[in-house]
N, C-alpha and C positions, 0 to 999 in steps of 0.2 A: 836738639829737636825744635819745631815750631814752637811748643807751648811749655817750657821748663817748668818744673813746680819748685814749689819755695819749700819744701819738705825734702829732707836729704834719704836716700837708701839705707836702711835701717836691718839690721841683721837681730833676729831671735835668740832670745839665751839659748839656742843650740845651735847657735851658728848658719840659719837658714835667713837666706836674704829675701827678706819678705816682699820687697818691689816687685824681684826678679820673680818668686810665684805668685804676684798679683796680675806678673807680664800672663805666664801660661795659663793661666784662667782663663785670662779675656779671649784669650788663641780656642780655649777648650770648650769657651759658650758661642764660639763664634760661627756663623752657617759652614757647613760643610764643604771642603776640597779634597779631590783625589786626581790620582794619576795612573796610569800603567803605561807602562812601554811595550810596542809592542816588534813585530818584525821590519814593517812597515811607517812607523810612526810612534806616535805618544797620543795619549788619551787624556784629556785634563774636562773633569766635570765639576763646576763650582755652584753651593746653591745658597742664595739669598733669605737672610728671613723673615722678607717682605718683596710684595713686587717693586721692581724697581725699572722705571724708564729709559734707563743709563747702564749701562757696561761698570760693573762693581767689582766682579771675582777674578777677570782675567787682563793681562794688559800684554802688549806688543812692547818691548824693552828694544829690539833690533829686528833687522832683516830675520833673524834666525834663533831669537829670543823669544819665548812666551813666559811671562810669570802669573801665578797664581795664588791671591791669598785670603789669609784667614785670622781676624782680628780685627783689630781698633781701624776702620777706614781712614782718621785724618792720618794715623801711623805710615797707614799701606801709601796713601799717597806723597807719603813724603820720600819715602824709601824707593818707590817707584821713580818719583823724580831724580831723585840721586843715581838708581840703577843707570838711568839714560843717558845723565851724564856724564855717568863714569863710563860708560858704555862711546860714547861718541869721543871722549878725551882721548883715549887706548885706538879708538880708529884713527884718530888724526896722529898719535904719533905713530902707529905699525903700519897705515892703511889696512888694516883688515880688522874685520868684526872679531870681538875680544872671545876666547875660548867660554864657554857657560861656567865649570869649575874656576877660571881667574876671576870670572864676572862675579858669582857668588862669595867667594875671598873677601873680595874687597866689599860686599854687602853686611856679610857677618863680620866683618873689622868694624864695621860703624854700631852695626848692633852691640858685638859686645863692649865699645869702648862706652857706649853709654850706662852700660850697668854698674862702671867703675866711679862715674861723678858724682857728684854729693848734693847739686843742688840741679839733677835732671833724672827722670825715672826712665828703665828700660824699654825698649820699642815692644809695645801688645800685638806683635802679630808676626804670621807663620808665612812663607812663599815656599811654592813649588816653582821650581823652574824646568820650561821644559826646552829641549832642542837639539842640536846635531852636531858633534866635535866629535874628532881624529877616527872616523868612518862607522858610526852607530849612534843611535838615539838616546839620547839622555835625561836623566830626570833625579834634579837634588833638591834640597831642601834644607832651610832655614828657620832657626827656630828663637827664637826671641832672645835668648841664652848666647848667639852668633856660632851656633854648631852647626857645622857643613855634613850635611848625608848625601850617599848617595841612592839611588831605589832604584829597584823594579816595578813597584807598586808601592804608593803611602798614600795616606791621607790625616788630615786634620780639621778642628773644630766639631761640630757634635758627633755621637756615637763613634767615635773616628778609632778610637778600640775595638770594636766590635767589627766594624770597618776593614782595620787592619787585621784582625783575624778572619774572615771570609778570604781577604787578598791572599793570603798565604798558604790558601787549599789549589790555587790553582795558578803560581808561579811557575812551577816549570811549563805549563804550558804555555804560559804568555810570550815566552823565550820564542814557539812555534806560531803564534796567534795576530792573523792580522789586526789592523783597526777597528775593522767593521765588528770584528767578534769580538773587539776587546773592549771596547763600545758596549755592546749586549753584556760580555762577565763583569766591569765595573757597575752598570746600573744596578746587575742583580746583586753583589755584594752591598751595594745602597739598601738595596730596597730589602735585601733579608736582617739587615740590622735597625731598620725603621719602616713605619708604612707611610705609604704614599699619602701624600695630602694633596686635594684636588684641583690645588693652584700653584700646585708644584712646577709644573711644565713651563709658568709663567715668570718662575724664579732659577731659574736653573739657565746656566751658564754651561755651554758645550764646546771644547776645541777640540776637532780633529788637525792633530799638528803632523805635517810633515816635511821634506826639506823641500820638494818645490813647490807644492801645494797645500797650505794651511787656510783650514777656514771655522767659523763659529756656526754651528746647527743651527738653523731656525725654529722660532716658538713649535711651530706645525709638525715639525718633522721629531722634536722633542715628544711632544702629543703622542704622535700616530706611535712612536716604539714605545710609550709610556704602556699604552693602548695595546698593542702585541704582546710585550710583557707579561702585561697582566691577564690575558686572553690566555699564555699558553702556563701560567701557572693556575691559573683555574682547572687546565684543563687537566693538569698533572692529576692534583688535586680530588 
């Protein structure tokens, strides 16, 4: 990694490797990521715990790559920059953009070879990856530990349990559910595990990903469905 520490990975008299759960903490205080896949695409919402001027939660890895994460920034962008060019290596010897499950492989080999060194601690941070291989949408994930998942719906960093519990009331439907709606049931599984904060819209990260048409939400259009949202839960209510 960039910044080695001079403190070697230390294991607990019961055997718990204390670096490797100082990694998942930082993943577990870190602003919140999610994903669902849906008929038409993948849904990836990242939120910041500050505003920020600059693209933080989401990044373009290839033509057909989006990652997402959650933890130690100087981590994410190191790991970021190695995705791209392990990503660009694999095009130059197949010519073709590298499958998302080889990409993540060879991510989690870096993560976990770091847990095993004595004088560098493991990578503090989660990615979702999202994208398109062998004719459907995909969406894995990486966990500081270099355990490859793969989902329908995850998420990480705050309330990301509770998070995960709301996703799991309405998976088989997302099997059926486009973007646009998938879109709507990700926010509301947000927003029923935490309340909105009013400069939320200002930190929140949006990709509607799809295979010819991928794009990031604007501030405004974040706003206005924050805005409806919360208009038709009143209205329940």
């Amino acid at each position: 990694m960039g910044d080695k520490q001079t403190t070697r990975n230390i294991f607990s008299s019961d055997g718990r490797l204390l670096h490797a759960e100082l990694a998942f903490k930082n993943v577990g205080e870190a602003g919140t990521i999610a994903g669902l896949v849906c008929t038409d695409g993948i849904v990836i919402i990242g939120i910041n715990h500050t505003k920020s001027l600059t693209i933080e939660k989401i990044y373009k890895i290839n033509d057909e790559t989006y990652a997402c994460v959650a933890g130690i920034f100087s981590d994410a962008l190191r790991l970021i920059k190695y995705a791209r060019l392990k990503s660009a290596n694999i095009y130059e010897l197949t010519g073709s953009v590298p499958k998302i499950s080889v990409l993540c492989e060879n991510i989690a080999k870096e993560k976990q070879f770091y847990t095993q060194l004595e004088d560098a601690r493991p990578f503090g941070v989660a990615f979702l990856f999202s994208g398109y291989e062998d004719g459907g949408y995909v969406l894995y994930s990486t966990d500081p530990s270099g355990t490859v998942n793969r989902w329908k719906a995850c998420s990480f960093g705050l309330d990301c349990d509770k998070i995960n519990g709301e996703l799991r009331n309405f998976l088989y439907d997302a099997e059926k559910t486009s973007t646009e709606q998938g879109l709507i049931d990700l926010m509301n599984a947000i927003g029923k595990a935490r309340e909105w904060a009013s400069d939320v819209a200002e930190r929140m990260e949006v990709l509607l990903y799809s295979k010819n048409d991928s794009r990031m939400m604007k501030t405004e259009e974040i706003k206005d469905l924050l805005k409806r949202l919360e208009g038709e839960k009143a209205a329940k209510s």
